[in-house]
C-alpha positions in Angstrom: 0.0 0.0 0.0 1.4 3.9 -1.1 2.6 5.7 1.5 0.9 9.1 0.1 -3.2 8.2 -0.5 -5.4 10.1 -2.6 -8.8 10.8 -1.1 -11.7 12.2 -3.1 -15.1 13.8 -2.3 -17.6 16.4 -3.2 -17.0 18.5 -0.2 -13.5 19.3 1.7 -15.9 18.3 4.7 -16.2 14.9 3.3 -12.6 14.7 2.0 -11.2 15.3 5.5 -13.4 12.6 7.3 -12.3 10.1 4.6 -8.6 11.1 5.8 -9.7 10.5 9.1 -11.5 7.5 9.1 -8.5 5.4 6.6 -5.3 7.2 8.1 -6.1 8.3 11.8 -6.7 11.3 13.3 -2.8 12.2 12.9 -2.9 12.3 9.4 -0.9 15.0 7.2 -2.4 16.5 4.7 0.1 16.9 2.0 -2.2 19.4 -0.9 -5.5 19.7 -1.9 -7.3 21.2 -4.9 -10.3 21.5 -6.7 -11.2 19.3 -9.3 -13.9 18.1 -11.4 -17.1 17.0 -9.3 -15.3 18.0 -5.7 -12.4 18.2 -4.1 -9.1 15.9 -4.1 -6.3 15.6 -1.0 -3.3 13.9 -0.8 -2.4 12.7 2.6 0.0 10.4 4.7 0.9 8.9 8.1 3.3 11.1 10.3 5.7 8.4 9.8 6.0 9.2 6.5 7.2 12.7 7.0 9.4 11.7 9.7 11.6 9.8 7.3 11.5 12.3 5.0 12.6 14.8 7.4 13.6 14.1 10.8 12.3 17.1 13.2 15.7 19.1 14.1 16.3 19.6 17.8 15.7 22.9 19.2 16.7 24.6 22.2 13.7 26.2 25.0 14.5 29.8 23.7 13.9 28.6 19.9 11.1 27.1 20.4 8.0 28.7 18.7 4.8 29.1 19.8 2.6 27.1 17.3 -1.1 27.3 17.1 -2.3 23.1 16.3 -5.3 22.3 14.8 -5.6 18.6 14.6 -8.1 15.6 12.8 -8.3 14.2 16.4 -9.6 15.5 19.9 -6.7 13.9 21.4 -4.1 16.5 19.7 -5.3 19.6 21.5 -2.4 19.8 24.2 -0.1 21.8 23.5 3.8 20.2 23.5 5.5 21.4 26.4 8.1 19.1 26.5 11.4 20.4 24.6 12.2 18.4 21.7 15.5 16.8 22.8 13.5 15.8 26.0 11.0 14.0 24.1 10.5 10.3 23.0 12.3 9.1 20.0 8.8 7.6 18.7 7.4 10.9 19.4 9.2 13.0 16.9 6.7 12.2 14.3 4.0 13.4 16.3 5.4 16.7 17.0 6.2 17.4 13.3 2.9 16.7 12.2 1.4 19.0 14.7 3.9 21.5 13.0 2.5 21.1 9.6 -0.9 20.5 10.4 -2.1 24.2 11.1 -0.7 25.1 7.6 -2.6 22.4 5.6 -6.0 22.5 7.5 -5.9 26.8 7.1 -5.3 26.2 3.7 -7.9 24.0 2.6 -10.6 25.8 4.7 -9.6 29.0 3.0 -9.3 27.4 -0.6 -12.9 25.9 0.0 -15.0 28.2 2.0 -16.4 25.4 4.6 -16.5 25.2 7.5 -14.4 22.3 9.1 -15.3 19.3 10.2 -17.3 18.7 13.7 -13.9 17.2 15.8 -12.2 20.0 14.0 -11.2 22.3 16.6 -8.2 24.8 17.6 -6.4 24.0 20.6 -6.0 26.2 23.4 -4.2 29.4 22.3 -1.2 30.4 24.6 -0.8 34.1 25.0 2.7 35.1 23.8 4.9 36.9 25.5 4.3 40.8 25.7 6.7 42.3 23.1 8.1 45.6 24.7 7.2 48.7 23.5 9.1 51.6 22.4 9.7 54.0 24.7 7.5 57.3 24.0 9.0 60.4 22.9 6.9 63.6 23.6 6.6 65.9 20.1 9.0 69.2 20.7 7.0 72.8 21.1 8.3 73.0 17.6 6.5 69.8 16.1 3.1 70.2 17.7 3.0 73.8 16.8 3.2 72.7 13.5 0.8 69.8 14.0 -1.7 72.7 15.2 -0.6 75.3 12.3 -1.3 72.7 9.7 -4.6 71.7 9.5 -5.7 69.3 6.5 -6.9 71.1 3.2 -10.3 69.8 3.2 -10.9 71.5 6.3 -9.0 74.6 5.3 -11.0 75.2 2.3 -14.5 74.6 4.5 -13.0 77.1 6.8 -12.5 79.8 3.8 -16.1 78.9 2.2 -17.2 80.1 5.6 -15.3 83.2 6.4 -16.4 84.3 2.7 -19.7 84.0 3.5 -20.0 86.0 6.7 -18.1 88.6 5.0 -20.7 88.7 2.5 -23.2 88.7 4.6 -21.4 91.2 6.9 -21.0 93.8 3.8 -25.0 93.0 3.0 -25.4 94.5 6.6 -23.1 97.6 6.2 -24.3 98.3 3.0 -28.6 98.8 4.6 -26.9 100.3 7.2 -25.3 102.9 4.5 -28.8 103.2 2.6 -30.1 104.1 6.4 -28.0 106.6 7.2 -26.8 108.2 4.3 -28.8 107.0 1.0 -27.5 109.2 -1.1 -24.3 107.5 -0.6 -25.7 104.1 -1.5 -27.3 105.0 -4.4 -24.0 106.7 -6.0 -21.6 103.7 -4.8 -24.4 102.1 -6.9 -23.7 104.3 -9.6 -20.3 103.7 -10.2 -20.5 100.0 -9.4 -23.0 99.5 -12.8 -20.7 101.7 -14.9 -17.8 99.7 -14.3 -15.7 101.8 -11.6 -13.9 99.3 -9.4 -15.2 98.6 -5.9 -11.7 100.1 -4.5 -12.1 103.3 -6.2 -15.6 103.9 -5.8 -15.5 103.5 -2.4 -12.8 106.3 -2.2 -14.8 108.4 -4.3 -17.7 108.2 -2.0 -16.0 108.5 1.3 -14.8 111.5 0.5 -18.4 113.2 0.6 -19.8 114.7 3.1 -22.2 113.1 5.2 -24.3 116.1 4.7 -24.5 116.7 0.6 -27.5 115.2 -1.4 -27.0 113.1 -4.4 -27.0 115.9 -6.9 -23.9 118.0 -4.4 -22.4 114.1 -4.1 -22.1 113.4 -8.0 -20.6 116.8 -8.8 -18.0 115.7 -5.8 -17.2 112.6 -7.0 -16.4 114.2 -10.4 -14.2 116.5 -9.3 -12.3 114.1 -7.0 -12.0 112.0 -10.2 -10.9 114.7 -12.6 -8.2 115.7 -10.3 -7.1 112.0 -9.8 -6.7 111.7 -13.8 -3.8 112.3 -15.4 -3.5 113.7 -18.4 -1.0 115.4 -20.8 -1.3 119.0 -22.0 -1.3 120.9 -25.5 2.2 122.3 -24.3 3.6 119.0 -23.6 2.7 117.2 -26.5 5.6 115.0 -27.6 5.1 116.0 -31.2 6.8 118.8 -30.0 9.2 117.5 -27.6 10.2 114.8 -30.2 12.4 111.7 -28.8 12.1 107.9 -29.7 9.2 106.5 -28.3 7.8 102.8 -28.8 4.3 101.8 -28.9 3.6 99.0 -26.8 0.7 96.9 -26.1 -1.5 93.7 -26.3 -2.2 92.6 -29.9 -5.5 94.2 -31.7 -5.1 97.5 -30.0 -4.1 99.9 -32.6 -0.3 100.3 -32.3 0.2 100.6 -36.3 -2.4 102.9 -37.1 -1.6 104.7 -34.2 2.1 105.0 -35.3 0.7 106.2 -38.0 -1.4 109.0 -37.0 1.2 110.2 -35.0 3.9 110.2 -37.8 1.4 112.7 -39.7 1.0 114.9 -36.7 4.6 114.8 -36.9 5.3 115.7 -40.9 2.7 118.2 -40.4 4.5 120.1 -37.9 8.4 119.9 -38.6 8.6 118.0 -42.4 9.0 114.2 -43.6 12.7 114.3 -43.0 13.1 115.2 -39.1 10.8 112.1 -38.8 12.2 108.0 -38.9 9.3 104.8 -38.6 10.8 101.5 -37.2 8.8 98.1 -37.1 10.0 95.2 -35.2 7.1 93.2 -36.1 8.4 90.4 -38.2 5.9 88.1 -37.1 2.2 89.4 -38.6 2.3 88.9 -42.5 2.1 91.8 -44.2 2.9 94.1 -40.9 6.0 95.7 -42.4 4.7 96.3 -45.6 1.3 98.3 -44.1 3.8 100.2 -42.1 5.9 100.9 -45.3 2.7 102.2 -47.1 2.1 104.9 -44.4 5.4 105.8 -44.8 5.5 106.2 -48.6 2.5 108.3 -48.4 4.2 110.9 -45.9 7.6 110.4 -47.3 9.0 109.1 -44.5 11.8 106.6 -44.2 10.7 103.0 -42.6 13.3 100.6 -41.2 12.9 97.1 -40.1 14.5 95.4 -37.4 14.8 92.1 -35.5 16.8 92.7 -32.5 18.6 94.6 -30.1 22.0 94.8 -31.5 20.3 95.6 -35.0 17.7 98.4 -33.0 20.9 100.1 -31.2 22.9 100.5 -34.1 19.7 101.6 -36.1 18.9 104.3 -33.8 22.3 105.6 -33.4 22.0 106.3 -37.2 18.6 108.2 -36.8 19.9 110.4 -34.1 19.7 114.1 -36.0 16.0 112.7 -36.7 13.2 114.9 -34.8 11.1 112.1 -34.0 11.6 108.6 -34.2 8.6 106.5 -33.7 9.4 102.8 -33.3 6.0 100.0 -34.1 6.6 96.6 -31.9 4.7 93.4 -32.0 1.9 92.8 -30.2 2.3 90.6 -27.5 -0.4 89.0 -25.2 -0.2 90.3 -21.3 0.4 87.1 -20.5 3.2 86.4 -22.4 7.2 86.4 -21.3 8.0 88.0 -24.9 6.9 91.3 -22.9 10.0 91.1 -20.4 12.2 90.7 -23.6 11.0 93.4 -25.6 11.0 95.6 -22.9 14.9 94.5 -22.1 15.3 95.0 -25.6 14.0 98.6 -26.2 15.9 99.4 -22.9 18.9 98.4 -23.7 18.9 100.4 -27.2 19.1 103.7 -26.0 17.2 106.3 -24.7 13.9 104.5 -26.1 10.4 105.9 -24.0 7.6 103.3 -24.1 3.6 104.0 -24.8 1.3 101.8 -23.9 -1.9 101.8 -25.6 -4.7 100.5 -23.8 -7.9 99.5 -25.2 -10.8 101.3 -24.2 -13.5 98.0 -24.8 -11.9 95.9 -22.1 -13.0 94.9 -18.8 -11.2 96.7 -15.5 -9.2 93.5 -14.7 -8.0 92.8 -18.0 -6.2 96.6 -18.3 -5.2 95.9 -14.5 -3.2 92.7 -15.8 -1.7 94.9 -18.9 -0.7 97.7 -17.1 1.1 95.5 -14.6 2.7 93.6 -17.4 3.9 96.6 -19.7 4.8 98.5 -16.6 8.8 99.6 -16.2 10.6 102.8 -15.2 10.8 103.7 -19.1 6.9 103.6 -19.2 6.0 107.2 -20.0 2.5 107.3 -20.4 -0.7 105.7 -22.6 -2.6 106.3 -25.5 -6.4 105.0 -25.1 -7.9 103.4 -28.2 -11.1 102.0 -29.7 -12.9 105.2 -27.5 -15.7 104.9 -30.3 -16.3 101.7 -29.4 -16.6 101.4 -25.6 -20.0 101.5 -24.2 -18.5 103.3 -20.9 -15.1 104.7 -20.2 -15.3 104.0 -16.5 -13.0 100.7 -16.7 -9.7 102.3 -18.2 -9.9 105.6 -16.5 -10.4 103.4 -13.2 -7.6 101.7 -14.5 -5.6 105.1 -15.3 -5.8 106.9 -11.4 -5.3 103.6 -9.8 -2.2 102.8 -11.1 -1.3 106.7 -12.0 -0.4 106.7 -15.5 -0.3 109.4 -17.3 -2.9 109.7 -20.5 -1.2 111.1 -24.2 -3.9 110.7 -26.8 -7.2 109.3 -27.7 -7.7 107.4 -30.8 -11.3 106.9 -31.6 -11.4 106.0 -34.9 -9.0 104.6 -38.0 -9.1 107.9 -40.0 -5.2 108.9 -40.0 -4.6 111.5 -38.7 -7.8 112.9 -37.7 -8.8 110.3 -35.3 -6.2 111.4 -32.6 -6.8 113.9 -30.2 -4.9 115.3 -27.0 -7.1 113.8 -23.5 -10.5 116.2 -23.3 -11.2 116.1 -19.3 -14.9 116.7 -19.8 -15.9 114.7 -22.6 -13.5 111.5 -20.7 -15.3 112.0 -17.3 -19.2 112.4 -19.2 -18.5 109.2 -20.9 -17.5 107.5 -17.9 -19.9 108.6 -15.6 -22.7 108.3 -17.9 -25.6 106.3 -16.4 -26.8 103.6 -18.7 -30.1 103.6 -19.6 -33.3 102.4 -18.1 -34.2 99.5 -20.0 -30.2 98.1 -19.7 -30.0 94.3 -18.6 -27.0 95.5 -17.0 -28.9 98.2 -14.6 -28.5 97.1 -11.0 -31.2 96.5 -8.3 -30.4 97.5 -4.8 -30.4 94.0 -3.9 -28.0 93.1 -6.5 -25.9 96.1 -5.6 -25.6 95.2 -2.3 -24.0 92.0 -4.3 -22.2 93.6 -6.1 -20.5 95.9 -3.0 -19.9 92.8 -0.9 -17.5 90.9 -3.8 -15.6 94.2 -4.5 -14.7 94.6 -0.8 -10.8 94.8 -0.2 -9.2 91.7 0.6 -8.8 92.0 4.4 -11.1 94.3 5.3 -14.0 94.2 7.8 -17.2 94.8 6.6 -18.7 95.1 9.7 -18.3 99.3 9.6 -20.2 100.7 6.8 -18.5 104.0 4.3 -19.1 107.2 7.0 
């Protein structure tokens, strides 16, 4: 008869009380698997494993802790004994009991039954208490950051609520306004539709008095704004002054036919040859050539450059010129090319920059140009597209915030008639020009109360209204 047997049933359940019943409750149960129509093990007597390998004898301190699980009730004790005190004809025994837990976990796993009825674990032994690490108390340093860092989810709920608050905070100060002084509420209104920011309209309105009504207040706030405005006079126009200056600016804005206009200005005044055109727009097709047109037709010369070296040495040619005017690429705001034309115009000479602004765009979006073009060799601005802006309010907001200094006014493509020297009054009627009745865009006082409460400064407490 084979050492090794093969048993075979539908269930491990059955399988194992086969191996039981034919090979005693000591049995080892060598593998098991799935097959066709049940399950199959392979098992032997302990002996057989004993003279396969012979259990190795191991000291009190090695010996390990085993958890047995046995086929019989009688294998429950746990071996106290050490091995080398043992009886020979007991080595068997104890090696089974080694390899038993690993065979029975296995096929209760593999099969998902539950074992057998005499199938139980023997009595678990508590090991001994490993010892623990001693604790080390966090330093001032590493709880303060523990407390100082709080997770981001939280952060962010933490922000959603301080936002609102201050929203609702400003919603309070601003019916506390319209209480107390509603003429003030309805011109912070006023502005707010237009398109004045929230930081400059609030300046505007604190600085009337408590006591003016809104006809008094709206002369006031014009006033305050005209003198915040900037602008150049008829005895400092730069026709006359002459120099090299370069337009700058975003693409789209007008910086050709602007060059233009102010090249005929020019002619008109002191003759075609006190008067030089550069381009260093090589990227737009045809850019050169349009310039080269306006120049033909006012007999001017019209150079083209690419870079600094070739600018420099360009310039220092044109220096008994009158008036050199110098037409650069348009660049986005948002671009790094902006850094290297400016290094590149500064770094030619005595070259003073113009930044034309157009007059269509929203408040933020002239914020980020002027940031972006800005520079100690950043003279002043040219507004464009006036014909086409609805309201002015945005980029003379724009203007006495960041206090640049206005040249011109292009509203229109006629060269050179479409270019005038800054008009205070007609500037400050277009801006502060209410729209109309039946505008969409016309505010309610709930909505301006909205409106006030997201263009509060960053930081500030909205829980004392404008005085």
């Amino acid at each position: 008869m084979s050492s090794v047997k093969r048993f075979f049933a539908q269930t491990a359940r059955d399988a194992l009380r086969k191996v039981k019943e034919e090979l005693g409750g000591d049995a080892i149960v060598l593998s098991n698997r799935s097959v066709e129509g049940g399950v199959e093990i392979m098992a032997a007597k302990p002996a057989v494993l004993a003279a396969l390998r012979p259990a190795p004898a191991r000291s009190p301190e090695q010996r390990e802790e085993d958890f047995t699980v046995s086929l019989s009730t009688r294998g429950r004790q746990r071996e106290e004994q050490p091995p080398e005190q043992s009886a020979p004809d007991d080595s068997a025994r104890q090696e089974a009991k080694r390899w038993q837990p690993f065979r029975a976990k296995r096929i209760a796993k593999e099969h998902i039954v539950a074992p057998a009825a005499p199938l139980r674990p023997a009595a678990r032994v508590a090991p001994e208490p490993v010892p623990m690490p001693a604790r080390v108390d966090p330093t001032p340093v590493e709880r303060s950051a523990a407390v100082q860092t709080p997770p981001p989810q939280l952060m962010e709920e933490l922000h959603a609520i301080r936002d609102m608050i201050e929203r609702q905070l400003a919603g309070f100060a601003w019916g506390d306004l319209a209480r107390r002084t509603p003429f003030k509420s309805a011109l912070l209104g006023e502005l707010l539709e237009v398109g004045f920011s929230g930081e400059l309209a609030r300046r505007l309105v604190d600085a009337v008095p408590a006591e003016a009504d809104l006809p008094a207040a709206r002369n006031l706030v014009r006033t305050a704004l005209s003198r915040d405005l900037v602008t150049i006079g008829s005895d400092a126009d730069i026709i006359d002054r002459g120099g090299v200056y370069a337009l700058v600016g975003p693409t789209g804005v007008g910086k050709t036919t602007t060059t233009a206009k102010l090249a005929a200005r020019c002619v008109v005044r002191h003759g075609a040859d006190k008067l030089a055109l550069l381009t260093t727009d090589g990227y737009r097709i045809g850019a050169h050539e349009q310039l080269r047109i306006y120049g033909r037709i006012l007999g001017v010369t019209v150079h083209a450059v690419r870079e600094a070296g070739d600018l420099k040495q360009t310039l220092r040619e044109l220096r008994d010129k009158h008036m050199v005017l110098i037409d650069t690429v348009g660049v986005s705001q948002r671009d790094r090319m902006v850094a290297e034309q400016a290094a590149m115009l500064m770094n030619a000479g005595d070259v003073r920059r113009l930044l034309l602004l157009n007059a269509t765009c929203r408040g933020d979006t002239l914020d980020d140009v002027v940031r972006a073009y800005s520079g100690p060799d950043l003279v002043g601005c040219v507004i464009t597209k006036v014909d086409e802006a609805a309201t002015l309010a945005p980029v003379l907001d724009a203007l006495v915030r960041h206090e640049l200094e206005m040249f011109y006014v292009a509203n229109g493509q006629r060269v050179p008639e479409d270019l005038h020297l800054p008009n205070r009054s007609y500037l400050l009627h277009r801006a502060l020009r209410r729209l109309p009745e039946q505008s969409p865009h016309r505010l309610r006082e709930d909505e301006a109360a909205l409106l006030f409460a997201a263009a509060r400064p960053a930081g500030a407490s909205m829980g004392a209204p404008i005085a």
